[in-house]
N, CA, C and O atoms as CSV, one atom per row, in Angstrom:
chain,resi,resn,atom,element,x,y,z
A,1,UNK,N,N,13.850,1.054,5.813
A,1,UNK,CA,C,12.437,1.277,5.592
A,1,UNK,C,C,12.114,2.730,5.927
A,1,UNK,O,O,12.570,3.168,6.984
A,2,UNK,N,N,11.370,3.539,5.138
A,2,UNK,CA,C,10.825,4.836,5.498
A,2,UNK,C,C,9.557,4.853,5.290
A,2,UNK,O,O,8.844,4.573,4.327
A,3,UNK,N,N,9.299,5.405,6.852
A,3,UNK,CA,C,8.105,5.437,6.946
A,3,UNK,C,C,7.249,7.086,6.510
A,3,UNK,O,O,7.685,8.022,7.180
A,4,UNK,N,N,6.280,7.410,5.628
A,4,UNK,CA,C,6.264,8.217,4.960
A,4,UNK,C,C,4.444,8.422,5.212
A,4,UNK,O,O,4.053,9.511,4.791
A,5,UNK,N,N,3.344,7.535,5.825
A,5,UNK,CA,C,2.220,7.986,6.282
A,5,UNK,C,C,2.106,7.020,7.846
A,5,UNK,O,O,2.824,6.140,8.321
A,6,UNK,N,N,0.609,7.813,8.401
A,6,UNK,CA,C,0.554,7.552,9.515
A,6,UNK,C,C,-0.085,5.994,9.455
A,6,UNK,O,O,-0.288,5.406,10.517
A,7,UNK,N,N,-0.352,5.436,8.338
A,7,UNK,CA,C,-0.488,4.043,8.437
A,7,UNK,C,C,0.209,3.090,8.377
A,7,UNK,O,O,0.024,1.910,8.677
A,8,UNK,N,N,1.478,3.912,7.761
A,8,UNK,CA,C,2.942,2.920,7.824
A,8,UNK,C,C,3.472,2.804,9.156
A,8,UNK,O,O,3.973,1.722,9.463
A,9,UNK,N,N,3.448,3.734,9.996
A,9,UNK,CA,C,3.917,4.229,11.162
A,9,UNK,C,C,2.909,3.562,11.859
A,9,UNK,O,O,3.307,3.203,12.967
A,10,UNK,N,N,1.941,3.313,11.659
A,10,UNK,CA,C,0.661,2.465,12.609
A,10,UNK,C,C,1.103,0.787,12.548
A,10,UNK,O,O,0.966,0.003,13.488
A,11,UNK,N,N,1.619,0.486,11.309
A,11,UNK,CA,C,1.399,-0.827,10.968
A,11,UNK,C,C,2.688,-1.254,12.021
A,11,UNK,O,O,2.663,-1.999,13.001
A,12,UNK,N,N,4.035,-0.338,11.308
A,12,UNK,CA,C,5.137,-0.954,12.013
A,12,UNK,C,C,4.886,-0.849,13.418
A,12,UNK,O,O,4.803,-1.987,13.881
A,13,UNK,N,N,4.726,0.057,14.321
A,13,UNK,CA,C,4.980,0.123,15.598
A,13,UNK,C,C,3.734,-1.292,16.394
A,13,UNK,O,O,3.800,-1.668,17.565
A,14,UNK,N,N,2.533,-1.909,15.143
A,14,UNK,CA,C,1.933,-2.744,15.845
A,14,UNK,C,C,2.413,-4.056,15.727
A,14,UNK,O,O,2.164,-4.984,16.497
A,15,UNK,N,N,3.343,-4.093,14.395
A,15,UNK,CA,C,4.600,-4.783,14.408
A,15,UNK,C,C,5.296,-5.205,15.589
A,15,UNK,O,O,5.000,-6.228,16.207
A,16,UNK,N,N,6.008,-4.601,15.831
A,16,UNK,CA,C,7.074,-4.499,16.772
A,16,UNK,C,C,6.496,-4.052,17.997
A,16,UNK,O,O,7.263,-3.363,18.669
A,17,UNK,N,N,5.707,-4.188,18.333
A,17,UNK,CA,C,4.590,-4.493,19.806
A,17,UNK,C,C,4.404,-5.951,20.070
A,17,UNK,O,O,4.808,-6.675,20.980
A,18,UNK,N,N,3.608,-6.191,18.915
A,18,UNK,CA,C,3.564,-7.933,18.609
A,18,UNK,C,C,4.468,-8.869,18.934
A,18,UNK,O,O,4.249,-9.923,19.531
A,19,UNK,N,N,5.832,-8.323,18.390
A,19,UNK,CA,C,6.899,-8.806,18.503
A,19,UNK,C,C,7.351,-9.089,19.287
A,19,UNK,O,O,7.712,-10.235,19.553
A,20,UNK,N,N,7.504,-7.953,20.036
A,20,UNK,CA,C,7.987,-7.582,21.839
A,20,UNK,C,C,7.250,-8.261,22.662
A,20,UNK,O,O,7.923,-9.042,23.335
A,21,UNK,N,N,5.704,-8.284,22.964
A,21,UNK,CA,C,4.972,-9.107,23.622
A,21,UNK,C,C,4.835,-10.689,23.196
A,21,UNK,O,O,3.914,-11.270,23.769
A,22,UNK,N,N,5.395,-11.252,22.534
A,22,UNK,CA,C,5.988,-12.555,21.820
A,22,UNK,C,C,6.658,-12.942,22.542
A,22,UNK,O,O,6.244,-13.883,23.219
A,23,UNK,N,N,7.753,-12.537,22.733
A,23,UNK,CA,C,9.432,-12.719,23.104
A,23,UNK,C,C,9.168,-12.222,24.449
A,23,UNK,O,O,10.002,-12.833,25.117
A,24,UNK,N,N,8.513,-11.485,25.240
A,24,UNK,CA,C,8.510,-11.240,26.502
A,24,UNK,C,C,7.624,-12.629,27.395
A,24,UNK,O,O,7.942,-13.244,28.413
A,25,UNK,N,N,6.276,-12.760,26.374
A,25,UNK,CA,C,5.609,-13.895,27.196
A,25,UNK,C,C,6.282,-15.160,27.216
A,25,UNK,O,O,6.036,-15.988,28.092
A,26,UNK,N,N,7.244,-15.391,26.162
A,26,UNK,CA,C,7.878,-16.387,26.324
A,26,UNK,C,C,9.523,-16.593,27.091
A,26,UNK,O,O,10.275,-17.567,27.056
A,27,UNK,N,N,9.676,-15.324,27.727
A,27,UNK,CA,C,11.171,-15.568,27.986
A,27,UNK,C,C,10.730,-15.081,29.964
A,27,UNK,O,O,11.169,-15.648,30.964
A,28,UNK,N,N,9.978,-14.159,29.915
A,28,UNK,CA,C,9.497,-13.384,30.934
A,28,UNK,C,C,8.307,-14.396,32.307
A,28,UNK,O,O,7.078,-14.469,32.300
A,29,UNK,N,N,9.285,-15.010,33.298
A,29,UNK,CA,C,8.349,-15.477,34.086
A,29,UNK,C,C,7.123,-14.559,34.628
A,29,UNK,O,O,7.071,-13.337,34.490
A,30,UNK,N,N,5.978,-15.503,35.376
A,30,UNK,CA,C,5.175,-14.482,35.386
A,30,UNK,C,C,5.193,-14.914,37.099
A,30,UNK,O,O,5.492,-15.969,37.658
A,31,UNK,N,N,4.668,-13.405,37.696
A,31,UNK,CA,C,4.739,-13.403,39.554
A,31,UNK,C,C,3.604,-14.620,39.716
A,31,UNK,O,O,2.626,-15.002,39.073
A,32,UNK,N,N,4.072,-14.886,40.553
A,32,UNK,CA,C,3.010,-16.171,41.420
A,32,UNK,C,C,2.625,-15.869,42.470
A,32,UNK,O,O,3.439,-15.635,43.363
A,33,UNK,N,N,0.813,-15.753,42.761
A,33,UNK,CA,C,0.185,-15.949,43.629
A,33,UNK,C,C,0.262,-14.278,44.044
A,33,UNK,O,O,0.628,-13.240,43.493
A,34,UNK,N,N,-0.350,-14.710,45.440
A,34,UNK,CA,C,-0.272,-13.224,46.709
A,34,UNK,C,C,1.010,-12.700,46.892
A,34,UNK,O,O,2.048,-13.256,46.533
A,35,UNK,N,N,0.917,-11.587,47.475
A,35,UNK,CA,C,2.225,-11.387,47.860
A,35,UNK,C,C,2.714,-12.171,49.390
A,35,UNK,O,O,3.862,-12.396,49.773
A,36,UNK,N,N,1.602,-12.435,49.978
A,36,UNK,CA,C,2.060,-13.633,51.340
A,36,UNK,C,C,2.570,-14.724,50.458
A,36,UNK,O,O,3.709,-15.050,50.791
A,37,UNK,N,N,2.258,-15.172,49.782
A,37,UNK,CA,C,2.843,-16.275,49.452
A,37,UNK,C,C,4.368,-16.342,48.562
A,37,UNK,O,O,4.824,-17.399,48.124
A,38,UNK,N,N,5.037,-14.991,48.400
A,38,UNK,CA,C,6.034,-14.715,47.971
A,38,UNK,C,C,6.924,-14.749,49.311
A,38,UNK,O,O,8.149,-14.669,49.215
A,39,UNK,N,N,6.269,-14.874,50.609
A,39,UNK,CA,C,7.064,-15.579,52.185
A,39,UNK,C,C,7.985,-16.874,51.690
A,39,UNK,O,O,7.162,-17.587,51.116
A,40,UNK,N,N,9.008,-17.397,51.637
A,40,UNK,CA,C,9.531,-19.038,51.547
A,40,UNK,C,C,8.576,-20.196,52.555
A,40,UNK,O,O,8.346,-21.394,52.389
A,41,UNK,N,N,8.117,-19.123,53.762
A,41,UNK,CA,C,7.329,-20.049,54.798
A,41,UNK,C,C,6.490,-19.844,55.039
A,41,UNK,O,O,6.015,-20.090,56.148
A,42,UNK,N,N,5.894,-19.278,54.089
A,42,UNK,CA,C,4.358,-18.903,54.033
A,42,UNK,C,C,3.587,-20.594,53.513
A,42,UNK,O,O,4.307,-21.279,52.786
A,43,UNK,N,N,2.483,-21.056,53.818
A,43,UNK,CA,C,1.687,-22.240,53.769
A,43,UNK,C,C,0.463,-21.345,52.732
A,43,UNK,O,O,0.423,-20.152,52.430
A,44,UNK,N,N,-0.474,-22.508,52.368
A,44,UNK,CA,C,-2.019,-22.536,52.142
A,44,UNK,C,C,-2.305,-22.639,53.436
A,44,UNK,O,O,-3.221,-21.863,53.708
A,45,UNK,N,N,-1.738,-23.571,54.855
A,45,UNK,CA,C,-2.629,-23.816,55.629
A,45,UNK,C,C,-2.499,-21.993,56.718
A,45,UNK,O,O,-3.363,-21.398,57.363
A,46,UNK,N,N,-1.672,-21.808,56.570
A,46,UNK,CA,C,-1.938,-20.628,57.212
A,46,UNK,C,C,-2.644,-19.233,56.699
A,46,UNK,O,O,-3.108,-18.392,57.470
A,47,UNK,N,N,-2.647,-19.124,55.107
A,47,UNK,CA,C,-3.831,-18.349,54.176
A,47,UNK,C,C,-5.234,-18.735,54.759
A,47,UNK,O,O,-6.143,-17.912,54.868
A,48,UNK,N,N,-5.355,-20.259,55.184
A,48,UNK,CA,C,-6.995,-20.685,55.418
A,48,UNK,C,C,-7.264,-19.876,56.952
A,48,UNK,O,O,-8.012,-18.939,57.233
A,49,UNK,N,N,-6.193,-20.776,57.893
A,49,UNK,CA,C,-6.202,-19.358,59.195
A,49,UNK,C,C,-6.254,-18.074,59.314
A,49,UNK,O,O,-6.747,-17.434,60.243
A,50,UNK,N,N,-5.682,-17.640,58.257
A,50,UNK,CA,C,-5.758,-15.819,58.407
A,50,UNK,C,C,-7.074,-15.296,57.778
A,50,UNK,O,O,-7.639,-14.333,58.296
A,51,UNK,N,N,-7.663,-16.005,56.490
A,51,UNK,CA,C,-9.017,-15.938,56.107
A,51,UNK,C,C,-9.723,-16.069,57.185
A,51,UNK,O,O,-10.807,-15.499,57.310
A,52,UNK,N,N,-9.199,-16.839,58.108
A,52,UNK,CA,C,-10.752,-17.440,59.696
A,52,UNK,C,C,-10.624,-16.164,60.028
A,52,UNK,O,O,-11.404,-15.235,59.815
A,53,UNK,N,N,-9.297,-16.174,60.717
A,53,UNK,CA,C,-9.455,-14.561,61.661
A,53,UNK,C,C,-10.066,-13.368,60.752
A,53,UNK,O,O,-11.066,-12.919,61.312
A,54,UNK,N,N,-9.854,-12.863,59.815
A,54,UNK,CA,C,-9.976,-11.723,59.698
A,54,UNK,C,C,-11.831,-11.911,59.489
A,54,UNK,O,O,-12.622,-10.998,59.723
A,55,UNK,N,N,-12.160,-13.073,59.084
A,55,UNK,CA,C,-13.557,-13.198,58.952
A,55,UNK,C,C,-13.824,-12.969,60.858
A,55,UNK,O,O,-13.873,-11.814,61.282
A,56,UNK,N,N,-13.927,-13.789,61.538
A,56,UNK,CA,C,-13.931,-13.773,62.842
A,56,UNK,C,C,-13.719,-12.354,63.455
A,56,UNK,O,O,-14.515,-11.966,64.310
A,57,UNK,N,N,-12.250,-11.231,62.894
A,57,UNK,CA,C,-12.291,-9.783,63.363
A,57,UNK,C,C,-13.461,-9.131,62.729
A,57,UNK,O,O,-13.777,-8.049,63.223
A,58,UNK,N,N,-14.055,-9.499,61.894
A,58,UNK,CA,C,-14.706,-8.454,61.144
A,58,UNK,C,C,-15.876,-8.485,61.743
A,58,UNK,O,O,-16.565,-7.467,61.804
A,59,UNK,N,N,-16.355,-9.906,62.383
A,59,UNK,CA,C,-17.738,-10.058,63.122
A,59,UNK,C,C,-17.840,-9.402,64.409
A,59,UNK,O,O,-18.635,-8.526,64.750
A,60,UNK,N,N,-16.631,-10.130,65.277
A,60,UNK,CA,C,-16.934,-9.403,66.237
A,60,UNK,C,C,-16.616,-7.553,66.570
A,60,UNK,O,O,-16.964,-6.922,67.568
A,61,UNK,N,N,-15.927,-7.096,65.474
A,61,UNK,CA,C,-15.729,-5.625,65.547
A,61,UNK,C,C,-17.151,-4.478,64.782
A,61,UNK,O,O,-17.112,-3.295,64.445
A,62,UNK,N,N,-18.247,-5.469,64.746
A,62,UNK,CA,C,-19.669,-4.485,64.984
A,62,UNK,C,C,-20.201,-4.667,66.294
A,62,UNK,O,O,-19.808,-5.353,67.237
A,63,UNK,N,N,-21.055,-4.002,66.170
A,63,UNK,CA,C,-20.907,-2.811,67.580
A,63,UNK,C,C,-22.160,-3.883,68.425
A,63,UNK,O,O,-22.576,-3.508,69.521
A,64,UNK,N,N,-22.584,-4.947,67.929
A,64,UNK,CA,C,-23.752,-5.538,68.972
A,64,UNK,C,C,-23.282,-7.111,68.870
A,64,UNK,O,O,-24.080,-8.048,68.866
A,65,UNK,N,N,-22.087,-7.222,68.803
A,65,UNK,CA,C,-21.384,-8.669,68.584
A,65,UNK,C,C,-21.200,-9.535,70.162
A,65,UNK,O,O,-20.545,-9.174,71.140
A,66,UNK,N,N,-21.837,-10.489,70.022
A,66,UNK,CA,C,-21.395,-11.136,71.616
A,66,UNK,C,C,-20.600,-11.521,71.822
A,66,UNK,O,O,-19.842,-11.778,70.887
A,67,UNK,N,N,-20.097,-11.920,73.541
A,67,UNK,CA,C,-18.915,-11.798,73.897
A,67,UNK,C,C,-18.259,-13.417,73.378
A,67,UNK,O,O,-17.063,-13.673,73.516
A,68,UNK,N,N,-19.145,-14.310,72.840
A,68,UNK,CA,C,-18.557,-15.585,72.493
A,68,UNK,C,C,-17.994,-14.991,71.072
A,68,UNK,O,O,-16.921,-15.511,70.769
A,69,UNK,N,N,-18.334,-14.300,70.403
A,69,UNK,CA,C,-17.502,-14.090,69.211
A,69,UNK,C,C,-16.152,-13.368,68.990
A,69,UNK,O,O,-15.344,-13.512,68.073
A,70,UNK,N,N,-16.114,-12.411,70.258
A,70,UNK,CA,C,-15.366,-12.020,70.414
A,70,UNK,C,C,-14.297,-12.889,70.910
A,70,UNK,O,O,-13.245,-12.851,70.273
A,71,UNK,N,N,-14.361,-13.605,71.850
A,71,UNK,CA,C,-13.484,-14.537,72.497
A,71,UNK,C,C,-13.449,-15.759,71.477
A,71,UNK,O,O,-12.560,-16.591,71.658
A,72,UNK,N,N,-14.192,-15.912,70.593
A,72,UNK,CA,C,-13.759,-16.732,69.273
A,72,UNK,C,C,-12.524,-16.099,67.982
A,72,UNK,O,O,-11.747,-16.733,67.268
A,73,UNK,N,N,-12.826,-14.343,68.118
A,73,UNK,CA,C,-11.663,-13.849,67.327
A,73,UNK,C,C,-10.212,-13.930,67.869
A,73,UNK,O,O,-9.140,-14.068,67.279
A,74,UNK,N,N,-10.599,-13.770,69.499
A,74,UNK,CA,C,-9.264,-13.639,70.065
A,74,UNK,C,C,-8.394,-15.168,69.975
A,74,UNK,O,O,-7.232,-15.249,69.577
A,75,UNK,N,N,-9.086,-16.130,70.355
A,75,UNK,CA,C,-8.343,-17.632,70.284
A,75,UNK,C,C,-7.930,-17.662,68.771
A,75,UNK,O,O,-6.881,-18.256,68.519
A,76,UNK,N,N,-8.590,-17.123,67.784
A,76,UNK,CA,C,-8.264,-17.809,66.198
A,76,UNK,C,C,-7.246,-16.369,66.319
A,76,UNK,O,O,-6.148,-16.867,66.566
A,77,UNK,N,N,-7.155,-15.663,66.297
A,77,UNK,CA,C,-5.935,-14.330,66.254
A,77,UNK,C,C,-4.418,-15.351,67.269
A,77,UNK,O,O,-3.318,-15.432,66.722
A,78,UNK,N,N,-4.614,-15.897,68.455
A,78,UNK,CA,C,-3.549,-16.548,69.333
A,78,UNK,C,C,-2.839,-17.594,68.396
A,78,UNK,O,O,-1.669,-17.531,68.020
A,79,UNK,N,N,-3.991,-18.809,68.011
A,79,UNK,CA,C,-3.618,-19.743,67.017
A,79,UNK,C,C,-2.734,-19.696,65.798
A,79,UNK,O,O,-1.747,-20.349,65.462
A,80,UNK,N,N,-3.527,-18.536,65.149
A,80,UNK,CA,C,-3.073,-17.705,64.379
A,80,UNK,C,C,-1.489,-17.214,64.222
A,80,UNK,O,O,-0.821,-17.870,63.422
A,81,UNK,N,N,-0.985,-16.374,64.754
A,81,UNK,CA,C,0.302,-16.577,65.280
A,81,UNK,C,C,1.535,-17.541,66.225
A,81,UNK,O,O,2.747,-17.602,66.432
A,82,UNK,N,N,0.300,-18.164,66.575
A,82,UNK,CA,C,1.417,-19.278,66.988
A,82,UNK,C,C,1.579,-20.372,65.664
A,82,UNK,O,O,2.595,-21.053,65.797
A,83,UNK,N,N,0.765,-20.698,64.370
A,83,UNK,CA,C,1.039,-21.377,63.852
A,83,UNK,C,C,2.071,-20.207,62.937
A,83,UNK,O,O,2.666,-20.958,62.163
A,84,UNK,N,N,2.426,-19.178,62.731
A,84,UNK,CA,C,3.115,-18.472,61.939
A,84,UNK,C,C,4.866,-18.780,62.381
A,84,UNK,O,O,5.879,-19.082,61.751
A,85,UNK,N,N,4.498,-18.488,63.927
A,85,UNK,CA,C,5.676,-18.983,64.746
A,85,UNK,C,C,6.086,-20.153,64.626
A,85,UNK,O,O,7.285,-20.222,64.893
A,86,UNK,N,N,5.530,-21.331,64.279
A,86,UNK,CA,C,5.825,-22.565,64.468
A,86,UNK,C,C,6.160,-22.716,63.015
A,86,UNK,O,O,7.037,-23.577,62.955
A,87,UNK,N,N,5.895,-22.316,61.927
A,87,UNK,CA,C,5.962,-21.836,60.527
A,87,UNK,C,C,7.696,-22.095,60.040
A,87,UNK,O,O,8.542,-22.847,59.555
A,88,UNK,N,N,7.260,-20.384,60.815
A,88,UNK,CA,C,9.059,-19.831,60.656
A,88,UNK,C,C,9.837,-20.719,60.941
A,88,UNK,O,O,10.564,-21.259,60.107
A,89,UNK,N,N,9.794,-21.112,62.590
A,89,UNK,CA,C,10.877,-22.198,63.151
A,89,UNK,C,C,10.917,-23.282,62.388
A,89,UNK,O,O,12.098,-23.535,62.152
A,90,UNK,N,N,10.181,-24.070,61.870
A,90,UNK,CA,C,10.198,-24.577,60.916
A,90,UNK,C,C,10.779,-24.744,59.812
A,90,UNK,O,O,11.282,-25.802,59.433
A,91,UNK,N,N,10.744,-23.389,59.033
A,91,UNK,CA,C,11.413,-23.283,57.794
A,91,UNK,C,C,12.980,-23.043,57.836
A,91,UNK,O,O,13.865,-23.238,57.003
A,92,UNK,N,N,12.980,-22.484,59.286
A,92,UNK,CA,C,14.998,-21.975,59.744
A,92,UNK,C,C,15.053,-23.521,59.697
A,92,UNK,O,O,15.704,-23.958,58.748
A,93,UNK,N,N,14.635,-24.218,60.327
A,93,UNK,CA,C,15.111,-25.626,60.545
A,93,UNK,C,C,15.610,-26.446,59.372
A,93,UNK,O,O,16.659,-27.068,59.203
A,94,UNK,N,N,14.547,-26.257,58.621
A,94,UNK,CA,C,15.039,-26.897,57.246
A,94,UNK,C,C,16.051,-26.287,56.732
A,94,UNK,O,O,17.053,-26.937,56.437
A,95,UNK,N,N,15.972,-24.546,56.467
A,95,UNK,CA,C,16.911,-24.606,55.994
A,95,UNK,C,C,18.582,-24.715,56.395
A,95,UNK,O,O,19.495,-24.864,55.582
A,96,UNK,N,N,18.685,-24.622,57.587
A,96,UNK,CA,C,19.662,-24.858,58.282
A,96,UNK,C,C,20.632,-26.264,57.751
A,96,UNK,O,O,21.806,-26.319,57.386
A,97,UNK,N,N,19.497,-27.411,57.901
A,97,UNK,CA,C,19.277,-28.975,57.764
A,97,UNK,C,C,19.868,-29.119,55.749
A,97,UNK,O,O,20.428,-30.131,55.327
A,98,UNK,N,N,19.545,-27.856,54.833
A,98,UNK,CA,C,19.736,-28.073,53.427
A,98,UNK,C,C,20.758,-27.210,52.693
A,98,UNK,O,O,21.177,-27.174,51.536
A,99,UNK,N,N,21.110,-26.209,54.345
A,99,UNK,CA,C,21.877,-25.179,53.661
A,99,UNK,C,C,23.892,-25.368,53.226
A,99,UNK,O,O,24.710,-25.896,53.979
A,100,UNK,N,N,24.226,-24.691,51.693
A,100,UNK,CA,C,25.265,-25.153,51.618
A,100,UNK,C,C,26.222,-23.894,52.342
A,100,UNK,O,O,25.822,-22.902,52.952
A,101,UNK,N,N,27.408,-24.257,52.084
A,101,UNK,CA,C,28.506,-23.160,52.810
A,101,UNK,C,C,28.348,-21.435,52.384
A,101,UNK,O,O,28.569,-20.453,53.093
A,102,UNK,N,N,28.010,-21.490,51.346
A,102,UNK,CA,C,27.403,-19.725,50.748
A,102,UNK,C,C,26.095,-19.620,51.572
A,102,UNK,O,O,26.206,-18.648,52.319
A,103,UNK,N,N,25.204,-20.080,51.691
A,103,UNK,CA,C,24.393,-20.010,52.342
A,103,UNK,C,C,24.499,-19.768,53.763
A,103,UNK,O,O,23.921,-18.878,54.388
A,104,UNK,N,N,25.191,-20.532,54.158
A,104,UNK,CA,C,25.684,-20.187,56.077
A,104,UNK,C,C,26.307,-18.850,55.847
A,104,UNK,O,O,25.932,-17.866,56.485
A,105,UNK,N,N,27.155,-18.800,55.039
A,105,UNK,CA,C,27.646,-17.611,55.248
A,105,UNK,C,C,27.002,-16.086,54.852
A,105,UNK,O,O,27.535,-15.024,55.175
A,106,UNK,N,N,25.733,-16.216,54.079
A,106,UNK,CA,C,24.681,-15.212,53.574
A,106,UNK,C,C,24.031,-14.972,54.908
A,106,UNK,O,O,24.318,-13.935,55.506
A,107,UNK,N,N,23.156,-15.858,55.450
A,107,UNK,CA,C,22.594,-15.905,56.976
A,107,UNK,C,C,23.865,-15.037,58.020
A,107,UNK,O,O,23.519,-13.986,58.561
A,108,UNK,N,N,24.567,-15.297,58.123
A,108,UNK,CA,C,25.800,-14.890,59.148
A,108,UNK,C,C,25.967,-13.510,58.923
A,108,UNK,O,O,26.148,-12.810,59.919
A,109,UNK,N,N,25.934,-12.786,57.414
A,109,UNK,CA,C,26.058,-11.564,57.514
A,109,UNK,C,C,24.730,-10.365,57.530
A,109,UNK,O,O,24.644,-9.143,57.649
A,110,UNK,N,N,23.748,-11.583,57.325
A,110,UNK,CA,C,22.014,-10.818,57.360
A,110,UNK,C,C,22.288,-10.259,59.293
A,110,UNK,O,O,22.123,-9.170,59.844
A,111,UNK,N,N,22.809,-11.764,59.876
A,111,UNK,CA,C,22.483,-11.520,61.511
A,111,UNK,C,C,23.325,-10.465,62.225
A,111,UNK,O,O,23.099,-9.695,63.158
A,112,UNK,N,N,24.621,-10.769,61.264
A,112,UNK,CA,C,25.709,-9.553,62.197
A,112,UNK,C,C,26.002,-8.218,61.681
A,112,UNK,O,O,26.178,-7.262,62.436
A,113,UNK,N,N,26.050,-8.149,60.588
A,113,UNK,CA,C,26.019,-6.760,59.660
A,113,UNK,C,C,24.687,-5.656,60.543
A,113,UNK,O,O,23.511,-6.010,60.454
A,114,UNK,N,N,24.984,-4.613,61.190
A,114,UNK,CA,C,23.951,-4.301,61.527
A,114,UNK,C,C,23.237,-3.317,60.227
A,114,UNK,O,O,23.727,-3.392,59.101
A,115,UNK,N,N,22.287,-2.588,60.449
A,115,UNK,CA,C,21.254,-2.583,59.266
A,115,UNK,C,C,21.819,-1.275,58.593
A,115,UNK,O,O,22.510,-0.478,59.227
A,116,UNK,N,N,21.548,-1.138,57.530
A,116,UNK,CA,C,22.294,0.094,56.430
A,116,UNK,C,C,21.293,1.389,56.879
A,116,UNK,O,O,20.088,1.144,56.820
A,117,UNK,N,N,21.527,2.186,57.140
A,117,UNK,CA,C,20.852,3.421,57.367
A,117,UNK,C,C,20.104,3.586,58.478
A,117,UNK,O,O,18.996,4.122,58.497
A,118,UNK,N,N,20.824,3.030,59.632
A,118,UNK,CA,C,19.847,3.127,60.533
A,118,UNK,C,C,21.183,3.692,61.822
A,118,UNK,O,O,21.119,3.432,63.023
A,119,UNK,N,N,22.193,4.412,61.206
A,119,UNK,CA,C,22.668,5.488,61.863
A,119,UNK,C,C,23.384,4.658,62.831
A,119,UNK,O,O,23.376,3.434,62.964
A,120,UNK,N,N,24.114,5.723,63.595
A,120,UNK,CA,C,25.230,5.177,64.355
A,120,UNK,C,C,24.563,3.977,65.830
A,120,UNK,O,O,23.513,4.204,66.431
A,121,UNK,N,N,25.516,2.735,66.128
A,121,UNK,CA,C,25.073,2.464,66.642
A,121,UNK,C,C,25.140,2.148,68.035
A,121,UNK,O,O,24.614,1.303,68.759
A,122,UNK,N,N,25.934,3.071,68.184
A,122,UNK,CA,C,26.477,3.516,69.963
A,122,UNK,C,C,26.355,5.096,69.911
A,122,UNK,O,O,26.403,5.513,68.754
A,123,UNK,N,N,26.230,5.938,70.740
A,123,UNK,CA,C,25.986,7.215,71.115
A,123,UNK,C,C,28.128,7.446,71.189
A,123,UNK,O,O,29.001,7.061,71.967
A,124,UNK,N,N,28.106,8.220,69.980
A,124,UNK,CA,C,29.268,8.928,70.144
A,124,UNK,C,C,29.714,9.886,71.517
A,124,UNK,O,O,28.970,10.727,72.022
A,125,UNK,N,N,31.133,9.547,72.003
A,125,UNK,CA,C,31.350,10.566,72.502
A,125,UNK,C,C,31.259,11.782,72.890
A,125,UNK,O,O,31.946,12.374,72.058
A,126,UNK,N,N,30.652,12.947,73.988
A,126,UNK,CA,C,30.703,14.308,73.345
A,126,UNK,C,C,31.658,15.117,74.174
A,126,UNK,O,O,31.896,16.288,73.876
């Protein structure tokens, strides 16, 4: 095919746009949700807690807020992380409880491999 005006050149390239966005919406998953919820142990019920607190920080961090609100941000901020904590432990548990032999052994080298670029990890000799 030769393309020989700018309406041929208009038509094809909306062509083959069409095309492309066709074959992409259909082959191409699409991201899900928040990025918290891209966590494995991330909940809804802990999205509803972190919505409390940050509503709760935001009240009591103006400047004529009483001290019950404040001591209402601090308990929902405690809660808050302890249900994150209880979360996690949680989710190691299971997966521990579902995991196959590649898996134990993926975990084993996350824990002992120490971290890539984070330099030597004993003080050399001098």
């Amino acid at each position: 095919m030769v393309i020989e005006d700018t309406d041929t050149l208009t038509i094809t390239v909306d062509a083959l746009m069409g095309g492309m966005s066709t074959i992409l919406q259909e082959t191409v998953p699409l991201s899900s949700g928040d990025a918290n919820h891209k966590k494995r142990w991330w909940t809804p019920e802990l999205t509803g807690k972190r919505k409390e607190l940050k509503r709760l920080q935001h009240r009591a961090a103006s400047r004529n807020a009483p001290e019950h609100t404040k001591r209402a941000a601090a308990l929902a901020g405690a809660a808050y992380r302890s249900a994150v904590r209880s979360q996690k432990r949680r989710h190691l548990n299971e997966f521990g409880e579902n995991a196959t032999g590649q898996d134990i052994w993926r975990a084993n080298k996350y824990t002992s491999d120490p971290p890539e670029g984070s330099g030597p990890s004993c003080l050399p000799l001098l």
